[in-house]
N, C-alpha and C positions, 0 to 999 in steps of 0.2 A: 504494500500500500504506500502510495506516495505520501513524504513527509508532510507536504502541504495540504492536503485531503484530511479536512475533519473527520477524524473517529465518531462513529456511533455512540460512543460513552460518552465524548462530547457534546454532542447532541442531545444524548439522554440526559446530561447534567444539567444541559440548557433549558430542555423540558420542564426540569423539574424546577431550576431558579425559576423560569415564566411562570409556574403554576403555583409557585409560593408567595409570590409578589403578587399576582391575580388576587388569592386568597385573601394577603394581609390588604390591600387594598378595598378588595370586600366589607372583612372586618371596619375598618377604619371608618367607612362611607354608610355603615349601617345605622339605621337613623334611633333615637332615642323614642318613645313612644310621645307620641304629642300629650301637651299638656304635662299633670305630675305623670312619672315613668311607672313602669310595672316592672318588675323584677326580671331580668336577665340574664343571661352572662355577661351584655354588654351596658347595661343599664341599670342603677338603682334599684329598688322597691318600695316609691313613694307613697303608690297609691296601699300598701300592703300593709306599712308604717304605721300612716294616718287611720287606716280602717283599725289594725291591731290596736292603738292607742283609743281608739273613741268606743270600740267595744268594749276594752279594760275599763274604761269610764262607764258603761253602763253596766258591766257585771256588778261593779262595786255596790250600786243602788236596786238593781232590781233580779229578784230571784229571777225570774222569768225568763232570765237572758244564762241562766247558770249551764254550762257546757253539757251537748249530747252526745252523749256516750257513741263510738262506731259499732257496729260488727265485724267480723272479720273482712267482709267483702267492700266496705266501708273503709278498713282501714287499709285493707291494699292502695285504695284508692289516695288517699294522705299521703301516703308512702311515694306516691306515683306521679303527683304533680309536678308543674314545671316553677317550683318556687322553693324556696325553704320557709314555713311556716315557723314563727318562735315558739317556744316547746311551750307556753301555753295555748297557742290558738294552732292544737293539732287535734282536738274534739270536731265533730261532722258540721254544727252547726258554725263554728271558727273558719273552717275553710270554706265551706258554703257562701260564706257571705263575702269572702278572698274572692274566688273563682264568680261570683256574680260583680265585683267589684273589677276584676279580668277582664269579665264577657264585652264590656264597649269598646274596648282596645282591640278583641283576640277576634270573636264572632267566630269560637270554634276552634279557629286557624293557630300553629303553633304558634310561640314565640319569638321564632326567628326563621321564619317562612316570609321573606320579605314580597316576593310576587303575590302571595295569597294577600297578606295585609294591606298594598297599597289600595287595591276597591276597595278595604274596609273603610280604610282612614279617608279613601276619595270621592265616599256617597254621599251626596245631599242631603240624603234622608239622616243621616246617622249623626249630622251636626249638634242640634240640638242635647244629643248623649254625650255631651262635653263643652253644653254651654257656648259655643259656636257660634255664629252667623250663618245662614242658608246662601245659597247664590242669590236667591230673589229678596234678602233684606237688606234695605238700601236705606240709607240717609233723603230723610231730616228721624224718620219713625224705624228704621232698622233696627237700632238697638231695642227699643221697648219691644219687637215683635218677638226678635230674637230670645230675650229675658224671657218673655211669656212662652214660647215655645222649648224652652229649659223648663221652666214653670211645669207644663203641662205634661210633658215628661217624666220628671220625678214625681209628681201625683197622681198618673196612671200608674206608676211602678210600687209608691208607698201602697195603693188601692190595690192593687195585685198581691202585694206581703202581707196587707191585712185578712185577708181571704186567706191565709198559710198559720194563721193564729188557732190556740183552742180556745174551749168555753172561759177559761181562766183567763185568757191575752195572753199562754207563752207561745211561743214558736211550737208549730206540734210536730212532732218529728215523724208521722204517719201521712204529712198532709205534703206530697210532693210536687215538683215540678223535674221535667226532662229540661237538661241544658248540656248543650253539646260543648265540648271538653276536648282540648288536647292534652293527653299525658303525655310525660316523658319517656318512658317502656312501650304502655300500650298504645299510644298513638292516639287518633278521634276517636272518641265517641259519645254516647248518650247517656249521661248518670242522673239517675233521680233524685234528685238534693231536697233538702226543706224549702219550700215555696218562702217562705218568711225571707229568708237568708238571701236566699239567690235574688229576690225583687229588692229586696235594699239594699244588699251588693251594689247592682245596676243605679238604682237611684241615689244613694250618697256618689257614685263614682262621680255624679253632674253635679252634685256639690262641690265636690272638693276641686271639679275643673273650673269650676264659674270664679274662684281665686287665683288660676292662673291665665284663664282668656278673657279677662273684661282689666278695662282702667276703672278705678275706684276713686269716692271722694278720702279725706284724709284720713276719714277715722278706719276706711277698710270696710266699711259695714254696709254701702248703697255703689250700686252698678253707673259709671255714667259712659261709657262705651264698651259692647263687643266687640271682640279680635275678628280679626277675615284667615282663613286658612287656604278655601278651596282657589280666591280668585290670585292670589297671589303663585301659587302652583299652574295656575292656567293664565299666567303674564296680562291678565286681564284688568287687574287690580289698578281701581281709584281710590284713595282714603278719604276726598271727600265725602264719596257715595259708601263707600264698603267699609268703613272704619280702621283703624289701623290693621295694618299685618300679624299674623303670630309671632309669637316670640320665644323662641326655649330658653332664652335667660332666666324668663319670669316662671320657668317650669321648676325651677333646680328646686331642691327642696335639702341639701348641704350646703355649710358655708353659707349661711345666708348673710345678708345684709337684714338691717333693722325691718326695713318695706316686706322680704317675703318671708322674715321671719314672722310677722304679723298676719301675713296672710296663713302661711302654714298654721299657724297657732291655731286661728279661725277656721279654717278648713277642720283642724281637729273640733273643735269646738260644736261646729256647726251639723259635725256628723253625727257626735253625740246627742246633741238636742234631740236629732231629728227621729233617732235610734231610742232613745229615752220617751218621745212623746208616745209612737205607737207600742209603747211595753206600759202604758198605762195604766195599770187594773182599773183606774176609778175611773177610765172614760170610758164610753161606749166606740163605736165606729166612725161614727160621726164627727163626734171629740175630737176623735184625732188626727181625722183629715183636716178641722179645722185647726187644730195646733199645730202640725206641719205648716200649713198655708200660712200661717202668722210665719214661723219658722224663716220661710223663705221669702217673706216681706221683709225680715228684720236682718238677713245674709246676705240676699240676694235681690232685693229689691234694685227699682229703677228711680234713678236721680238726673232728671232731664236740665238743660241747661247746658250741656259741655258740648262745642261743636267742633267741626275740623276748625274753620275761623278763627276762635279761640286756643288752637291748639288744644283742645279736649281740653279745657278747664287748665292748661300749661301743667299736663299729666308730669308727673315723675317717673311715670312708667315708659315715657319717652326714652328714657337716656337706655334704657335696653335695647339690644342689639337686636334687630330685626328678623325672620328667615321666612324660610317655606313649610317649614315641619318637618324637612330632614336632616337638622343638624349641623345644615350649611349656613353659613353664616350671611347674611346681602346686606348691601349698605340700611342706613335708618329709615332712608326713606319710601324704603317697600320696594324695589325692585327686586326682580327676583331674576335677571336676566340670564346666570351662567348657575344658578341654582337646579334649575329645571333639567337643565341637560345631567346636571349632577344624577337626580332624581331617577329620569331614565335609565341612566347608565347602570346604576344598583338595579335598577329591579332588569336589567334585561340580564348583567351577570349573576344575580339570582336564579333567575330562569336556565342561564345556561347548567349551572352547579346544578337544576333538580334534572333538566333532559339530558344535557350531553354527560353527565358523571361516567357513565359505562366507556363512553368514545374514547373519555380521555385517557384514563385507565386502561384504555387497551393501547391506544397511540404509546404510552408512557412503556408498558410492557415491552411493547414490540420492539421501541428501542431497547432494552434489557438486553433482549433476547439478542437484538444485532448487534450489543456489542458483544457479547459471549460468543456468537456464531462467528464473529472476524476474526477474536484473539485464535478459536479454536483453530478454524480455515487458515490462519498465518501458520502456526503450529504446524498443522498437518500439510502445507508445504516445504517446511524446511524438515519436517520428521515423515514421511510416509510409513511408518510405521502402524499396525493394529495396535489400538488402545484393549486391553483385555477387560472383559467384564466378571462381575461380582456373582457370576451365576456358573453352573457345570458348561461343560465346555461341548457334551453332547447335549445339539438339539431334543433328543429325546428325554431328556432326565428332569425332573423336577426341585426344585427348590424351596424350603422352608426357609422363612424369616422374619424377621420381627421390625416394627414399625413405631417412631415414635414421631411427634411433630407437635409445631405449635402455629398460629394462625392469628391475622388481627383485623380487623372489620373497620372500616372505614364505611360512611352514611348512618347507620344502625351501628353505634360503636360499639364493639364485643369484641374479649379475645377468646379463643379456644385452644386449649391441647388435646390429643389423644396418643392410645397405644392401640394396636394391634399386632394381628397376625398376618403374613403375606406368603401365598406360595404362587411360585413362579412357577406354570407351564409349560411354558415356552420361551424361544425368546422375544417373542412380541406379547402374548399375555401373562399380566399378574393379578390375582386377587386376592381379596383380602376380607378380613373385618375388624373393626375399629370399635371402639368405647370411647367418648369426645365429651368433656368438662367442657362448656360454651358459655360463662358469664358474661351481661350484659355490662355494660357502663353509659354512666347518667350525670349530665353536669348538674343535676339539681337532687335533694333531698339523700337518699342512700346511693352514693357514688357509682359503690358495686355491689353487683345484683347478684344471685346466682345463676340465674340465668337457666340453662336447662342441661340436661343432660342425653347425649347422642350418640345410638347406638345404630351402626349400619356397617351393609358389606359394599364391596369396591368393584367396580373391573377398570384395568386399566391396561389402555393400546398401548404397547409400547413402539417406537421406530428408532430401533437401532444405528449409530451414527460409526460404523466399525474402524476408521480412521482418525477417527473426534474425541477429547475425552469426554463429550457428552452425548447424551441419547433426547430425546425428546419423548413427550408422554401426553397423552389424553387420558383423563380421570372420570368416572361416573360413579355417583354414589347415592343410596335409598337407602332407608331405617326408619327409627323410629325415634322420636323425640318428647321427652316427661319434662313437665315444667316444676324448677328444685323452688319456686318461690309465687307468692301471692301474688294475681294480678285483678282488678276488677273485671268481676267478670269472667275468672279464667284462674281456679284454684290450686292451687300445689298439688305436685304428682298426677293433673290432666297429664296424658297421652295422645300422642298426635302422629304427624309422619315427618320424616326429613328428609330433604335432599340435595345433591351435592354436585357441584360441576366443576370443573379445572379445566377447559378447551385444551391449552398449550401450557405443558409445566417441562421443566427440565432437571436432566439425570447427568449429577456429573460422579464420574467414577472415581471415585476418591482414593480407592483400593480393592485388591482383591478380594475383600469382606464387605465394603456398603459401598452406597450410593450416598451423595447427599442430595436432594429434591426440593428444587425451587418453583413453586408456582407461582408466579409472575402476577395474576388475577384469576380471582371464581367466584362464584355464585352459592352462598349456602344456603339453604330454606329451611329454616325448625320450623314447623306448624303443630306447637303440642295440643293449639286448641282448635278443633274442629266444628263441635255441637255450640250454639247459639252465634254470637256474635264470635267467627275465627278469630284467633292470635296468629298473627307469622309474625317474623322479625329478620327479615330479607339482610342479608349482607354480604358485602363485596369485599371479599377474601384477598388476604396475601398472607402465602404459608410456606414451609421450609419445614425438612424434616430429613433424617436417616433412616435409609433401608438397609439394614444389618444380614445377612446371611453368613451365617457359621458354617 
């Protein structure tokens, strides 16, 4: 090979620099959630903070609100969340009112699913669930429409939680609501939480944003302009007519200044009120829709007088830095020009990470494999000699051997080891069967999982490479797979099927007793759960192991 001719290793390294720089870019570009944040790997837990502290506030005074106990099936579920709950609000009705305090943010969708979440955050309809501005509320009356349609929001949602109440006014833990959920293990789905919980989850969460998208008079207590979110993301944005732009300065809820520390305060304040009125015994229904509605005259009300002309009342909430909602930062004056390109760019490199993951991965492979295929092929021109293999030397004879390996999962992150047994046929088939330890891993709540356990037999092609020290190999593998841990919905020691792929792995001949085997990329399937709602937990494989024959 000519000296000035890039190596395939080189290439493959370059791959892999372009795909780390991709990634860290990704990270970097990933936007905070609008308003206060939800809990992340890359984001705070504002909204999870505020809610924890304003229900500690209402434990303190009313039994009614004293923690519901899980059941097992209940508690996988805790277990299983994309947050870490403080170890007192890990009872059903603590996380219930977390995950309804979630749902305006998520709408289901993980938490770092960023293609899924931008229609979330980019529907008209869903503004009001964060104290927002609609596209069609316009100045001189935008702001009052906007207030009122927060307003009516959180008072269909307190009217929904009160419907979730028993004869007494506690939360009743029989009286449910389906709300769809991303875990961290099990992925989407539909859990039946306490109606109470999950509706004022939903309904304080537009409290506690009406403190970070509206400019306030000085005491923090009356509304005199709504933020604009959507027109500013669509370069549309007037502030005369739309009111100012959002602002993530005004979201942070650490390190505050005196302004959000005040409003943060309020925000707690305001959730508990609101939490405290409907746990009322001495009201009726009625009672307490009207104490609420006082609640959010006294929080959230509207204070007319501030216009753009004015400078909104010469806001203090001015001197915060401007943006779109993705963490990019645009001058004060609402432009969003080099913002938006920003925007797309993340969700379309999102998108690519959820469709092309497989491509790259095999692109990434393929160079592996070609630079292994050149060192070899340079080799085997200056040595023409047979490489001997690990097996008898007549075709007809068979071989016994033993297998051990380990494996690491990238998308669905797990690693796995196993042992087995292998006998060689031939020299192009081997088979086998394997016992496979396959724990999961989880950036939120219990790290590692146990994940399950994998028991299946093998065939594997082999294509002898008899000049080469390596051989190449195709793997196929079926069994069965027990799940060693609790999942909602999907209980320990279920049984299910497995299955396994390796298209292209390679054999290099280490000695005349093993192999060592690299598979480059595969495909692993545990499905321990079959009956009602399945479990799988798909993962894209990179394994290495030795084949020993004695």
């Amino acid at each position: 090979m000519d000296s000035k001719t890039p190596r395939p290793r080189c290439r493959f390294r370059h791959v892999l620099a372009t795909f780390a720089t991709a990634t860290a870019s990704i990270l970097s570009l990933a936007p905070p959630a609008r308003a206060y944040s939800i809990s992340s790997a890359a984001t705070d837990g504002c909204h999870e903070s505020i809610t924890s502290d304003a229900l500690r506030n209402v434990r303190k005074a009313r039994p009614q609100a004293a923690p519901i106990a899980p059941n097992r099936n209940e508690r996988a579920l805790i277990d299983d969340v994309q947050f870490s709950p403080d170890d007192d609000m890990k009872d059903l009705g603590a996380v219930a009112l977390l995950l309804g305090v979630r749902d305006n943010d998520l709408k289901g969708e993980g938490a770092h699913d960023l293609s899924s979440l931008a229609p979330v955050h980019g529907t008209p309809e869903n503004q009001k669930e964060h104290c927002l501005r609609g596209p069609d509320r316009k100045e001189p009356n935008g702001t009052s429409q906007a207030v009122d349609d927060c307003h009516g929001f959180i008072m269909q949602r307190v009217g929904e939680a009160l419907d979730g109440l028993d004869a007494a006014g506690a939360p009743a833990s029989d009286r449910r609501t389906s709300l769809t959920i991303h875990l961290a293990i099990r992925g989407q789905i539909d859990a039946d939480l306490p109606t109470y919980y999950v509706r004022m989850g939903q309904a304080i969460h537009a409290v506690q944003d009406s403190f970070t998208h509206t400019y306030r008079r000085a005491d923090q207590m009356q509304i005199t302009v709504t933020l604009d979110w959507l027109d500013p993301v669509s370069r549309t944005h007037d502030e005369a007519q739309d009111g100012p732009p959002h602002s993530s300065e005004l979201d942070e809820c650490n390190n505050l200044d005196d302004l959000r520390q005040r409003r943060r305060a309020l925000a707690i304040e305001a959730s508990s009120a609101i939490l405290d009125a409907t746990l009322d015994p001495t009201k009726s229904r009625d009672q307490k829709l009207q104490a609420v509605r006082g609640l959010l005259d006294r929080y959230l009300g509207y204070s007319a007088g501030c216009t753009f002309e004015n400078g909104w009342c010469d806001a203090p909430e001015k001197r915060y830095k401007t943006d779109v909602g993705c963490g990019c930062r645009s001058s004060s004056d609402g432009e969003g020009g080099g913002t938006l390109a920003v925007l797309a760019a993340t969700v379309a490199l999102a998108m690519l990470l959820r469709r092309r993951r497989r491509r790259r991965a095999m692109i990434g492979a393929g160079f592996a494999f070609a630079s292994l295929l050149a060192t070899s092929t340079a080799r085997a021109e200056s040595e023409p000699l047979p490489v001997a293999e690990p097996l008898p030397r007549e075709v007809s004879k068979v071989a016994l051997g033993v297998n051990v390996g380990v494996a690491g999962s990238f998308d669905k992150t797990a690693v796995a080891g196993n042992v087995g047994a292998r006998l060689s046929v031939s020299k192009r088939w081997v088979f086998g069967l394997d016992v496979e330890w396959n724990p999961f891993l989880s950036a939120y709540g219990s790290t590692f999982r146990p994940g399950t356990l994998n028991a299946y037999a093998s065939a594997m092609l082999r294509f002898p490479l008899a000049y080469e020290s390596i051989n190449l190999r195709t793997t196929l593998s079926a069994g069965s797979s027990t799940l060693l841990f609790d999942l909602y919905g999907a209980p320990r020691a279920t049984t299910g099927i497995f299955a396994q792929i390796y298209p292209l792995g390679i054999e290099w001949k280490a000695s005349r007793k093993f192999y060592v085997i690299f598979n480059p990329l595969g495909l692993a399937l545990p499905v321990p759960q079959l009956a009602g709602v399945p479990f799988m937990y798909p993962q894209y494989r990179i394994a290495c192991g030795l084949e020993f024959y004695p």
